[in-house]
TIMI-2910 file (N, C-alpha, C, CB; in pm, 1 decimal, decimal comma, always signed):
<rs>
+----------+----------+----------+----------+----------+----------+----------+----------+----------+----------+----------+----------+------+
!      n_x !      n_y !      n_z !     ca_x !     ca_y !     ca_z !      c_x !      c_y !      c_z !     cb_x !     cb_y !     cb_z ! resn !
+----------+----------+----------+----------+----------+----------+----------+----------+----------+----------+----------+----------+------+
!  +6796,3 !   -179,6 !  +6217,7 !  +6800,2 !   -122,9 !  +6349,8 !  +6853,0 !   -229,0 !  +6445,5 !  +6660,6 !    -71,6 !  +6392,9 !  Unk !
!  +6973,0 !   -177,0 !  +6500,1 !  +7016,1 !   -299,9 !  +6599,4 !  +6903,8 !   -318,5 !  +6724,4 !  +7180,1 !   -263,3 !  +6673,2 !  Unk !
!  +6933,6 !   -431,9 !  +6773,0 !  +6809,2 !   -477,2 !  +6857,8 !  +6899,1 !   -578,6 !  +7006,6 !  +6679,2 !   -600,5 !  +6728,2 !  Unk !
!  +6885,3 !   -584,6 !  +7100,9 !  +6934,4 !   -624,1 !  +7198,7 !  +6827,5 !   -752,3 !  +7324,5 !  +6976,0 !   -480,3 !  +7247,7 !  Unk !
!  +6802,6 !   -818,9 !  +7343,3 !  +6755,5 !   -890,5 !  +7425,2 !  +6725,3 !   -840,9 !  +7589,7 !  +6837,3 !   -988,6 !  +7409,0 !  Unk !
!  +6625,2 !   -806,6 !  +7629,8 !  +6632,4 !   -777,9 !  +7775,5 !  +6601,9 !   -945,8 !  +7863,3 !  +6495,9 !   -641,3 !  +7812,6 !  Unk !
!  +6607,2 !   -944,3 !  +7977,2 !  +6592,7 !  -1050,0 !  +8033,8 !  +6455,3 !  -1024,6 !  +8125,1 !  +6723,2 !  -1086,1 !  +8103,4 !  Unk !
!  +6380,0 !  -1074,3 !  +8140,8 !  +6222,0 !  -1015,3 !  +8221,9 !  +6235,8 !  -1129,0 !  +8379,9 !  +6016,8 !  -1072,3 !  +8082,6 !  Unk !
!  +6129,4 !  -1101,9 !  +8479,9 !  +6173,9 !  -1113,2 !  +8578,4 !  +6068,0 !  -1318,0 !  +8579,9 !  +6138,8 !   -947,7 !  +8693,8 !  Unk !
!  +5989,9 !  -1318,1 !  +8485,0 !  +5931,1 !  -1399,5 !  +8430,9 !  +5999,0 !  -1508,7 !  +8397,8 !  +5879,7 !  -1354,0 !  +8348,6 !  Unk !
!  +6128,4 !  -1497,0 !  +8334,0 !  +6246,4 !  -1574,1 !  +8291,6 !  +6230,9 !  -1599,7 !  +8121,4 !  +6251,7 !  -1725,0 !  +8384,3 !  Unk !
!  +6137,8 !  -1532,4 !  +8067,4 !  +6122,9 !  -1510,9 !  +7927,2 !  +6201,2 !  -1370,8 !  +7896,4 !  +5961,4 !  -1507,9 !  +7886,2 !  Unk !
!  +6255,1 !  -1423,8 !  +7745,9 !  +6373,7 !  -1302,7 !  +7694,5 !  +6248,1 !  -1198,9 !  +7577,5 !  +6560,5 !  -1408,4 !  +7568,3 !  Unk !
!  +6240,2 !  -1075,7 !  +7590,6 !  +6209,2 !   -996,3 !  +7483,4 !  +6298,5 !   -929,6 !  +7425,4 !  +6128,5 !   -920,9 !  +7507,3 !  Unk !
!  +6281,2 !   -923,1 !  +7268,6 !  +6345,3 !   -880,0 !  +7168,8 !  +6313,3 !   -738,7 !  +7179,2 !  +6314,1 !   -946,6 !  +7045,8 !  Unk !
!  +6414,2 !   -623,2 !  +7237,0 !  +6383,3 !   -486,2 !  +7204,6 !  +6447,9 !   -407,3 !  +7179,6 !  +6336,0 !   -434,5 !  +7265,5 !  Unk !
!  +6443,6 !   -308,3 !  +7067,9 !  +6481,3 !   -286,8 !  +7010,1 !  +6577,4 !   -129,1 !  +7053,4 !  +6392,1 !   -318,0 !  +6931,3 !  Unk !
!  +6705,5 !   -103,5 !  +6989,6 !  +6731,3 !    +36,0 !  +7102,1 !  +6660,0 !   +132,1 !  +7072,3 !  +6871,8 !   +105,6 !  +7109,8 !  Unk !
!  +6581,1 !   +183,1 !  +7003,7 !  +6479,9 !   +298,5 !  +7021,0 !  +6375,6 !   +250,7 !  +7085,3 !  +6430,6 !   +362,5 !  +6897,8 !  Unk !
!  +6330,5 !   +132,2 !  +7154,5 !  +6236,8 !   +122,0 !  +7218,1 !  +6308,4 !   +121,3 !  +7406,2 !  +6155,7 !    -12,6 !  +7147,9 !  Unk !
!  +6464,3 !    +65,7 !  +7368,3 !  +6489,9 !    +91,1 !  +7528,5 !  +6527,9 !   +230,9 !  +7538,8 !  +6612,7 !     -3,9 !  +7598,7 !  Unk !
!  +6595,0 !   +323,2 !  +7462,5 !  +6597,3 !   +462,0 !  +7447,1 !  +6417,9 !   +515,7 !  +7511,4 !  +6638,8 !   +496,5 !  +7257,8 !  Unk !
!  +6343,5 !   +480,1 !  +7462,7 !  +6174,1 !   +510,9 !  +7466,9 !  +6188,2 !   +498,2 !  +7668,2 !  +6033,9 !   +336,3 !  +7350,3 !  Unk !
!  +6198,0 !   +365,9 !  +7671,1 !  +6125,0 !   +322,5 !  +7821,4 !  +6263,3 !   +422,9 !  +7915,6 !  +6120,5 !    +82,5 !  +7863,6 !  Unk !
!  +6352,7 !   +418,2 !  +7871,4 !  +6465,1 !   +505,2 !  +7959,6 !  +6403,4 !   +639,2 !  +7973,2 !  +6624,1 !   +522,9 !  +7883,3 !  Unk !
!  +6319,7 !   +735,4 !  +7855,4 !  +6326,3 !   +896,0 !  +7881,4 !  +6193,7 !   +851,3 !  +7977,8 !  +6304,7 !  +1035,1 !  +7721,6 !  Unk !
!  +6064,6 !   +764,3 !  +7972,8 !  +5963,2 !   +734,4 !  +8025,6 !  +5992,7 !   +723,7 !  +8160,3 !  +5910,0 !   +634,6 !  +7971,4 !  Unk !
!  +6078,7 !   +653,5 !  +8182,9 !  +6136,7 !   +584,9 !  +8385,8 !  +6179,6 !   +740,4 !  +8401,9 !  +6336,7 !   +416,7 !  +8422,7 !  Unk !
!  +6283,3 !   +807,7 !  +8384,9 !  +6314,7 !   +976,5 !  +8391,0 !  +6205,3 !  +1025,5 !  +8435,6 !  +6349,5 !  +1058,0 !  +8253,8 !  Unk !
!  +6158,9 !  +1092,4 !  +8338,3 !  +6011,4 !  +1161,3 !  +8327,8 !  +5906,7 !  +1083,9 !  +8438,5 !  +5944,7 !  +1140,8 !  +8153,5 !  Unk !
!  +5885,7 !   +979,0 !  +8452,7 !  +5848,2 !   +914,8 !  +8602,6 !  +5884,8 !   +967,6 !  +8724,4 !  +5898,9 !   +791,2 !  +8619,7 !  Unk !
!  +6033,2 !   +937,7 !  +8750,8 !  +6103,2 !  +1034,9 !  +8870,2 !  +6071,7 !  +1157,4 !  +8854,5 !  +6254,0 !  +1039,4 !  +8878,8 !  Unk !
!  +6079,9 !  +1226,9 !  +8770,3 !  +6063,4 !  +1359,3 !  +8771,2 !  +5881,0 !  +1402,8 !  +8783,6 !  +6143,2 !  +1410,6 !  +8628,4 !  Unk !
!  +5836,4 !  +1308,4 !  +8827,8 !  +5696,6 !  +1298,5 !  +8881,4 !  +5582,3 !  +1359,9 !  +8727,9 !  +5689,4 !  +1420,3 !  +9051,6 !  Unk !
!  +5639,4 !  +1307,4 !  +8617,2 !  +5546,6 !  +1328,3 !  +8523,4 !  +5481,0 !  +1226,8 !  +8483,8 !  +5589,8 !  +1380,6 !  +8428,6 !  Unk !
!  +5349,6 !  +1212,4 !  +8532,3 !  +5244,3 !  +1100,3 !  +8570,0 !  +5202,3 !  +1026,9 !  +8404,9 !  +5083,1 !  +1186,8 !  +8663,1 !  Unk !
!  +5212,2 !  +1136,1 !  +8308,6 !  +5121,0 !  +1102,2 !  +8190,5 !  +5218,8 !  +1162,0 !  +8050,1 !  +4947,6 !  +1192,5 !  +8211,7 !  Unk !
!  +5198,7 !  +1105,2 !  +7956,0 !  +5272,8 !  +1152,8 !  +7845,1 !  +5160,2 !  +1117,5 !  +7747,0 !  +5425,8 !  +1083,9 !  +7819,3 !  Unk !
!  +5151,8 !  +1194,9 !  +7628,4 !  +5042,0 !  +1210,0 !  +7538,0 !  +5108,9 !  +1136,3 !  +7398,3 !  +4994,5 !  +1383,0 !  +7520,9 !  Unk !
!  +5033,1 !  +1050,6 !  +7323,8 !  +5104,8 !   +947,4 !  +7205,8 !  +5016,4 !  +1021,1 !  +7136,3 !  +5100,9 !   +759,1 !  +7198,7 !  Unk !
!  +5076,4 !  +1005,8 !  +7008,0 !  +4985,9 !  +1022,8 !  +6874,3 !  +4994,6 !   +889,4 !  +6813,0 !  +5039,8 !  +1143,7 !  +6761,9 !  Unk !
!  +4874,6 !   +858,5 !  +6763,9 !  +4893,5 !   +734,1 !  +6708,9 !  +4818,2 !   +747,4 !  +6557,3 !  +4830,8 !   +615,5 !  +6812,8 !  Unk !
!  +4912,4 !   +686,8 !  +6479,4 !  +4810,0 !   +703,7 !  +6313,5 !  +4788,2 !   +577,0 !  +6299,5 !  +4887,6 !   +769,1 !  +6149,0 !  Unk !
!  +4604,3 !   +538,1 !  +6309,1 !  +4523,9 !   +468,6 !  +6234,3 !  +4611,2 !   +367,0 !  +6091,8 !  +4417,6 !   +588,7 !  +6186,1 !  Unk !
!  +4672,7 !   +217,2 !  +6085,1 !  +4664,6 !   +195,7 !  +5998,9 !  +4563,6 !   +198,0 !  +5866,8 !  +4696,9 !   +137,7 !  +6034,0 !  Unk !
!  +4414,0 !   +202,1 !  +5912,1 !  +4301,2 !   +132,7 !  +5834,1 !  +4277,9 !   +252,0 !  +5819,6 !  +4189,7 !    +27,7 !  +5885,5 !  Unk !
!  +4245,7 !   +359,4 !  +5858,8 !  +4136,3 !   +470,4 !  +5816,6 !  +4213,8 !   +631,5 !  +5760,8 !  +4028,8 !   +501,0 !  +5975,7 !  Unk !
!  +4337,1 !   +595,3 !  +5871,4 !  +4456,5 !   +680,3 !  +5855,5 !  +4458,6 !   +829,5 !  +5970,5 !  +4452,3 !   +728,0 !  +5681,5 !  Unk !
!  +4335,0 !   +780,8 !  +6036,4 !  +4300,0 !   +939,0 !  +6185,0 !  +4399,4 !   +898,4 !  +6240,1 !  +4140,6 !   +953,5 !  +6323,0 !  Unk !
!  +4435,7 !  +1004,0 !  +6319,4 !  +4507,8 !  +1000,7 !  +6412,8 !  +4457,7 !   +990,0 !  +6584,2 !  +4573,2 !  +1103,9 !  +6378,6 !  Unk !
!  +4522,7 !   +937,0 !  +6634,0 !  +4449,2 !   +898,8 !  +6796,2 !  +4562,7 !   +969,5 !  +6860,0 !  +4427,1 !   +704,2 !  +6858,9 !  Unk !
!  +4525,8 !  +1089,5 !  +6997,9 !  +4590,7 !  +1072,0 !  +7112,2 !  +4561,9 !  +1036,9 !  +7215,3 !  +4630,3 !  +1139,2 !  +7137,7 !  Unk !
!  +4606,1 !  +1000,6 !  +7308,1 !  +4627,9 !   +918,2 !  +7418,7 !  +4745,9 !   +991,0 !  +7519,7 !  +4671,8 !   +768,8 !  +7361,0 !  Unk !
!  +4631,5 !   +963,5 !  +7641,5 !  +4712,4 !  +1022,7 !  +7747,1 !  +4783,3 !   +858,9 !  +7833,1 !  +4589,5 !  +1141,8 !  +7862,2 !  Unk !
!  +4906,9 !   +858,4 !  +7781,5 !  +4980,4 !   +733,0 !  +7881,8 !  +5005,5 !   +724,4 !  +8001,6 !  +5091,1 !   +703,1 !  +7859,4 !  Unk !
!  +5006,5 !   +670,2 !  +8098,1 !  +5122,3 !   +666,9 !  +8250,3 !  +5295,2 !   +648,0 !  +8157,5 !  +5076,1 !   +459,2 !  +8396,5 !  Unk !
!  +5341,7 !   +716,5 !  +8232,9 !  +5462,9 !   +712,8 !  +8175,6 !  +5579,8 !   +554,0 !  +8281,0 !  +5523,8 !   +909,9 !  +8195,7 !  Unk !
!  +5503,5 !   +481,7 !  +8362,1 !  +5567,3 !   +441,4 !  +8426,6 !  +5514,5 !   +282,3 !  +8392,5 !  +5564,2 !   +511,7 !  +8553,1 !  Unk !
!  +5383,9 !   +274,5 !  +8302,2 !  +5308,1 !   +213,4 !  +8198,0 !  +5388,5 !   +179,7 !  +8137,2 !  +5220,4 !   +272,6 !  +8128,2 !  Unk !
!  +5378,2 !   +289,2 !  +8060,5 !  +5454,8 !   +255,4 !  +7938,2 !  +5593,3 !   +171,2 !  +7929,2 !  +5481,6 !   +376,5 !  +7883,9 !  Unk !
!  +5606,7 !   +233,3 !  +8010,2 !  +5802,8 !   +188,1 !  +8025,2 !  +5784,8 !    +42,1 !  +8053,8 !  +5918,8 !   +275,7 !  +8189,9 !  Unk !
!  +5735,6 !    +21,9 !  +8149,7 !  +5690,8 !   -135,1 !  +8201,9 !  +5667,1 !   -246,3 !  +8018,7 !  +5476,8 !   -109,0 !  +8323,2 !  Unk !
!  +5590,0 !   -159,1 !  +7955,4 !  +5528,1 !   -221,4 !  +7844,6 !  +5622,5 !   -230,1 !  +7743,8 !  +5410,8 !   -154,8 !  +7798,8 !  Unk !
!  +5706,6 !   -158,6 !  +7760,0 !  +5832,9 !   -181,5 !  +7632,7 !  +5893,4 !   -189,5 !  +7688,9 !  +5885,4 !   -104,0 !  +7527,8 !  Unk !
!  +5949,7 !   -273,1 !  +7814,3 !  +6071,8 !   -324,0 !  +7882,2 !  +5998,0 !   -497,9 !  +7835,2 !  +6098,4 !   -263,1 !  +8091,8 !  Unk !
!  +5861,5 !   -524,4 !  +7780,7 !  +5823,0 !   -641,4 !  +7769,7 !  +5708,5 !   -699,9 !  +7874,3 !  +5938,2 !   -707,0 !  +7771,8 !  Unk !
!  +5664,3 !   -612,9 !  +7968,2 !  +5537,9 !   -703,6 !  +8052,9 !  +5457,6 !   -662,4 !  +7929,2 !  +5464,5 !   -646,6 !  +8240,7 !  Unk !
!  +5312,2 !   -762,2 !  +7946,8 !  +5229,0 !   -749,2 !  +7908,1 !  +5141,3 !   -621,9 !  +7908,0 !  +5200,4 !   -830,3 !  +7941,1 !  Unk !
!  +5059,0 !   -586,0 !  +7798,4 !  +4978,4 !   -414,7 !  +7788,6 !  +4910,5 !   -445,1 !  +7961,1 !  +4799,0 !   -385,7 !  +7607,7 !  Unk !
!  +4855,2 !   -531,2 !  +7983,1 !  +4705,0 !   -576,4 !  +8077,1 !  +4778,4 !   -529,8 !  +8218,5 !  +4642,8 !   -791,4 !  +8075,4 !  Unk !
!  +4928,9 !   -594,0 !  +8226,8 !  +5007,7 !   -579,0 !  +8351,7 !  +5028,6 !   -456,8 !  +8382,2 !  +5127,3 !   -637,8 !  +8352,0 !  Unk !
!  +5080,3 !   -402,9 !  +8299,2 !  +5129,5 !   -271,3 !  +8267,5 !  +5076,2 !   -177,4 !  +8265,9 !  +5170,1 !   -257,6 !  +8182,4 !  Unk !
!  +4934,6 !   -187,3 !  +8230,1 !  +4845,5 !    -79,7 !  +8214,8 !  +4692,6 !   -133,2 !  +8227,3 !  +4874,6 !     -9,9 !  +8075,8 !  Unk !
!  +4672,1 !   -229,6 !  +8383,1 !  +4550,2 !   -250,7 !  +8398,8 !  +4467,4 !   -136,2 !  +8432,3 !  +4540,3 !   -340,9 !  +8481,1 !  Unk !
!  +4457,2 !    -23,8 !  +8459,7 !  +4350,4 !    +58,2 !  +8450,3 !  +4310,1 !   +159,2 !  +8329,9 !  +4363,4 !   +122,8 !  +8553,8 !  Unk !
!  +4364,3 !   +105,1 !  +8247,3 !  +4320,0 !   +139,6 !  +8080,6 !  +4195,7 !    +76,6 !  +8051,4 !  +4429,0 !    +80,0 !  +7960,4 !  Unk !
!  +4158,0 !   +101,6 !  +7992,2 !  +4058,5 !    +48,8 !  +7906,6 !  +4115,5 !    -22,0 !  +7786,0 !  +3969,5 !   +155,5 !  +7864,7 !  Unk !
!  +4045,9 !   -186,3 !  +7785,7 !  +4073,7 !   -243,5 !  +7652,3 !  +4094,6 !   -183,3 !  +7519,4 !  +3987,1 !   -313,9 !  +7631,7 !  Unk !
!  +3990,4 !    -77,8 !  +7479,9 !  +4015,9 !    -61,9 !  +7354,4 !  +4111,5 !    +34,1 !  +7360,5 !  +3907,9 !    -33,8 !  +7274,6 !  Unk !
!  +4135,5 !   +117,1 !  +7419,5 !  +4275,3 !   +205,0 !  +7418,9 !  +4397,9 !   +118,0 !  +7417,8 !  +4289,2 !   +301,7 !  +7552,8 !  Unk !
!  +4404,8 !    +10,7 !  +7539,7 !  +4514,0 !   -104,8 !  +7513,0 !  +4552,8 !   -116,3 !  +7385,9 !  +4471,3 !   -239,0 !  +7547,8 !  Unk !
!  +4401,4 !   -167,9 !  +7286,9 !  +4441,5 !   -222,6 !  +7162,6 !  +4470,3 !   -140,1 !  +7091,8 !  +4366,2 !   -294,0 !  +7101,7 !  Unk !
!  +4445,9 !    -18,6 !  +7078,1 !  +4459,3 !   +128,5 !  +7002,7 !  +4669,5 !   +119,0 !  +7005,9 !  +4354,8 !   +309,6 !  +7139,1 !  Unk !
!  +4708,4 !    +90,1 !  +7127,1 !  +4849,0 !   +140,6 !  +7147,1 !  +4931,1 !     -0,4 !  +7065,9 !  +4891,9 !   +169,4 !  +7341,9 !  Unk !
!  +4852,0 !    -88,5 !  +7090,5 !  +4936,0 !   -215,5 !  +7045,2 !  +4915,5 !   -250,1 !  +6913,8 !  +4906,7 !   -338,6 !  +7122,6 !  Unk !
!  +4793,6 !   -207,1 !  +6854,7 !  +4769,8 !   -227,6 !  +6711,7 !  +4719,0 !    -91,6 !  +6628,9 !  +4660,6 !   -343,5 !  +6700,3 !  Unk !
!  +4762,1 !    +48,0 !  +6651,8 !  +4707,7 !   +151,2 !  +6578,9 !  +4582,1 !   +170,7 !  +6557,6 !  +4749,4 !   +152,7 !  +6479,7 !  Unk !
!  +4462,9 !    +63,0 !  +6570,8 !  +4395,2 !    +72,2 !  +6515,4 !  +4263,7 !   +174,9 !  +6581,6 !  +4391,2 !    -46,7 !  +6481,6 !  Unk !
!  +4207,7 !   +267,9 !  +6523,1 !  +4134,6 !   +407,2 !  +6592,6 !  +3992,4 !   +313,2 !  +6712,9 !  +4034,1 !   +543,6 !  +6411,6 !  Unk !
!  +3952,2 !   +366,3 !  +6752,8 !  +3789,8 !   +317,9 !  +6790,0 !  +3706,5 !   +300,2 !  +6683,5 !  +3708,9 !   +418,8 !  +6875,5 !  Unk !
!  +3703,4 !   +381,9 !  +6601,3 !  +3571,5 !   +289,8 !  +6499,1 !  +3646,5 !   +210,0 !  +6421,6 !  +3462,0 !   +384,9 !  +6381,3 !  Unk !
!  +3743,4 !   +204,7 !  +6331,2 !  +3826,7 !    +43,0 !  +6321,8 !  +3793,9 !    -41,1 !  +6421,8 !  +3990,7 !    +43,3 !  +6334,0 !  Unk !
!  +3819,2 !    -61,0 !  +6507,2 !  +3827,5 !   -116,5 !  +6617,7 !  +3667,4 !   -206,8 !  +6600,7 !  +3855,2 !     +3,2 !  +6745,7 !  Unk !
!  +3578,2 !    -73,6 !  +6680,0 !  +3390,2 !   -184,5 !  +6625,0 !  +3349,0 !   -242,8 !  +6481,8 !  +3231,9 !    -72,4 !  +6633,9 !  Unk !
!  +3428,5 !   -191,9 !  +6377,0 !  +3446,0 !   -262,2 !  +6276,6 !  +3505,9 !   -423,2 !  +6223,1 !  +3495,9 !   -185,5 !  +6240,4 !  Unk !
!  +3582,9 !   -389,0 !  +6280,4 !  +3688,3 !   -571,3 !  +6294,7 !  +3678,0 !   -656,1 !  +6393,7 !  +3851,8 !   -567,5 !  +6312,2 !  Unk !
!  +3641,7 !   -599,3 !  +6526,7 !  +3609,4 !   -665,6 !  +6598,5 !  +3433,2 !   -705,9 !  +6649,6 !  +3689,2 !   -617,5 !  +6672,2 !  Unk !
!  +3374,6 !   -613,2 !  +6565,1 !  +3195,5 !   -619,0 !  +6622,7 !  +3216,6 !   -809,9 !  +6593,5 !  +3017,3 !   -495,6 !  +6471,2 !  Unk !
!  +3090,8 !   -841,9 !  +6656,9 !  +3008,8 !   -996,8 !  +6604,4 !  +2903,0 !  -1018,2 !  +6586,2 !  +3009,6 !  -1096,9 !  +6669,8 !  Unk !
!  +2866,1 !  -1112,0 !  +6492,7 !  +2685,6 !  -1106,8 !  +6446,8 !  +2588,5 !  -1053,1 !  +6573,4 !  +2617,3 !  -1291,9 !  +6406,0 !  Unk !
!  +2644,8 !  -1083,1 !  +6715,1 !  +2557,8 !  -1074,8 !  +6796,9 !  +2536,3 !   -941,4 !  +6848,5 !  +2581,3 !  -1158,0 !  +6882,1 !  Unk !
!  +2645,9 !   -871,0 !  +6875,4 !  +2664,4 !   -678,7 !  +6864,7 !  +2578,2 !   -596,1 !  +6737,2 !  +2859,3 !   -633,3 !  +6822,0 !  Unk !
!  +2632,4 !   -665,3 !  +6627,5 !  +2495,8 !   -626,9 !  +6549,3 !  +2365,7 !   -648,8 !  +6549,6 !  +2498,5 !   -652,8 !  +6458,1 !  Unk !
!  +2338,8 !   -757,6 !  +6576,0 !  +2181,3 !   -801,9 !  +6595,7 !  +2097,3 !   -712,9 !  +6731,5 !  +2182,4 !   -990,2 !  +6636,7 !  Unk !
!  +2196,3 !   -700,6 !  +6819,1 !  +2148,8 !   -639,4 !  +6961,6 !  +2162,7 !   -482,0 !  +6889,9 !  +2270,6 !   -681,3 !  +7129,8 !  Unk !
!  +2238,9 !   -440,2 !  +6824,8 !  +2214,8 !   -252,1 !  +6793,1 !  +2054,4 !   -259,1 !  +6699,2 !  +2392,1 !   -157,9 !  +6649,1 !  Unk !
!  +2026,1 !   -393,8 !  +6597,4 !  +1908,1 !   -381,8 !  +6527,1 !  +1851,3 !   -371,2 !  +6620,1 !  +1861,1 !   -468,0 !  +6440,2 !  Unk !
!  +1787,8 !   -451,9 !  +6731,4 !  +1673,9 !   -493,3 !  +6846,3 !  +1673,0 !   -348,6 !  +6892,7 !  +1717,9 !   -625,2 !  +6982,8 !  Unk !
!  +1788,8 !   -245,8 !  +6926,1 !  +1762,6 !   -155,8 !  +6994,6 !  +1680,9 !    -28,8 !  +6926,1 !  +1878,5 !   -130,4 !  +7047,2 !  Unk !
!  +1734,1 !    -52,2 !  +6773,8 !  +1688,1 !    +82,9 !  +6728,5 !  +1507,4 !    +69,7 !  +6677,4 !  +1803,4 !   +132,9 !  +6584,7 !  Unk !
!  +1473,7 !   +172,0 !  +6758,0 !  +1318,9 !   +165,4 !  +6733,5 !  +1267,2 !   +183,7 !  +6613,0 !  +1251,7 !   +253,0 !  +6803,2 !  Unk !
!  +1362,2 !   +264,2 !  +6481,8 !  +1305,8 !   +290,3 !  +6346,1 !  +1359,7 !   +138,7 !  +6270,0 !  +1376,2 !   +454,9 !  +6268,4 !  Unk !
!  +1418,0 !    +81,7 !  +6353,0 !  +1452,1 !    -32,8 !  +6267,0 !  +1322,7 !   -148,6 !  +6270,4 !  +1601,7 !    -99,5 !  +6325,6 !  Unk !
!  +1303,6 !   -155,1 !  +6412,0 !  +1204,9 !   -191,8 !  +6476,9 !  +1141,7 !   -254,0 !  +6382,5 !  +1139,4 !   -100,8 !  +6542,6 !  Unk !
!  +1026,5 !    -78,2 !  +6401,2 !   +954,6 !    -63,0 !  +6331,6 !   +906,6 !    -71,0 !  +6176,8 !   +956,5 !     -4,7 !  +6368,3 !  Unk !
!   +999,2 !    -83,4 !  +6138,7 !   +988,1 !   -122,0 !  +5969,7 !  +1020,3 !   -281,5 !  +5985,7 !  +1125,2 !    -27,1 !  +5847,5 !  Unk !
!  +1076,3 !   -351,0 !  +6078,9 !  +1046,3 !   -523,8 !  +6088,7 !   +893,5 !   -534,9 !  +6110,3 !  +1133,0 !   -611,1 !  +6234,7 !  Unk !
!   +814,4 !   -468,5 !  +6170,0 !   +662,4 !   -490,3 !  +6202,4 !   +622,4 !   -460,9 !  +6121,7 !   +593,0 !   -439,6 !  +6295,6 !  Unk !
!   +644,2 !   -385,7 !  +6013,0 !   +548,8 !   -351,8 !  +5896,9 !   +566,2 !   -454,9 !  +5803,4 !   +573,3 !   -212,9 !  +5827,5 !  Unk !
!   +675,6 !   -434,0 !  +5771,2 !   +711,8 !   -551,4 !  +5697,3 !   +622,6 !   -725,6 !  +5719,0 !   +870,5 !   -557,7 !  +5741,4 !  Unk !
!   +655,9 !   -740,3 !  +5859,8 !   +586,3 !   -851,0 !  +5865,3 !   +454,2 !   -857,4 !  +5886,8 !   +631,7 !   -914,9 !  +5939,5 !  Unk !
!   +383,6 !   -692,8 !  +5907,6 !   +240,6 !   -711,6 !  +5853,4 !   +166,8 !   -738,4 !  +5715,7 !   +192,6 !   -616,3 !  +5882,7 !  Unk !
!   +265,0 !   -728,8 !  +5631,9 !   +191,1 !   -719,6 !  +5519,0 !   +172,0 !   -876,2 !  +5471,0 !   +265,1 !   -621,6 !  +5412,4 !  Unk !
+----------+----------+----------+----------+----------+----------+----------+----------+----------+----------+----------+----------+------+
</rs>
């Protein structure tokens, strides 16, 4: 797939590709033409679900012209961010990214878990 260099206003060059400037061109359109949101399907590398997602279309374009997801689409939510940039669904997601300490705090919360630590350590 041929691929072309854009120039960013940053003074860093991104590598993009012409179906991705084809992408951000129908997105800027569809912008003018005051269409606020465009819907992605996204397939799950790890689990294989599919995710949709409602985009800004003026987002997006920003994001494959090369700003950053965060710039581009600060009123997203992180894990949707990461959903668009890495496929990966929401429960992938608390899977690869949880840490001993997210787990330890869901044990503390659940009361049947609790409760079988107190028995346990009654005996």
């Amino acid at each position: 797939m041929a691929s072309r260099y854009c120039e960013l206003t940053e003074g860093h060059t991104v590598n993009m590709t012409q179906e991705q400037e084809e992408q951000a061109k129908i997105l800027r359109a569809l912008a003018k033409m005051g269409v606020a949101y465009t819907v992605t399907v996204i397939h799950c590398p790890s689990c294989e679900i599919l995710t949709r997602l409602m985009v800004g279309t003026l987002g997006s374009a920003e994001w494959l012209e090369g700003a950053s997801i965060q710039d581009a689409m600060p009123d997203m939510p992180a894990t949707l961010r990461e959903t668009l940039i890495s496929g990966l669904c929401f429960r992938c997601q608390e899977e690869i990214f949880s840490s001993p300490e997210d787990e330890t705090a869901a044990i503390l919360n659940d009361p049947e878990t609790m409760e079988a630590i107190r028995e346990a350590q009654a005996e």
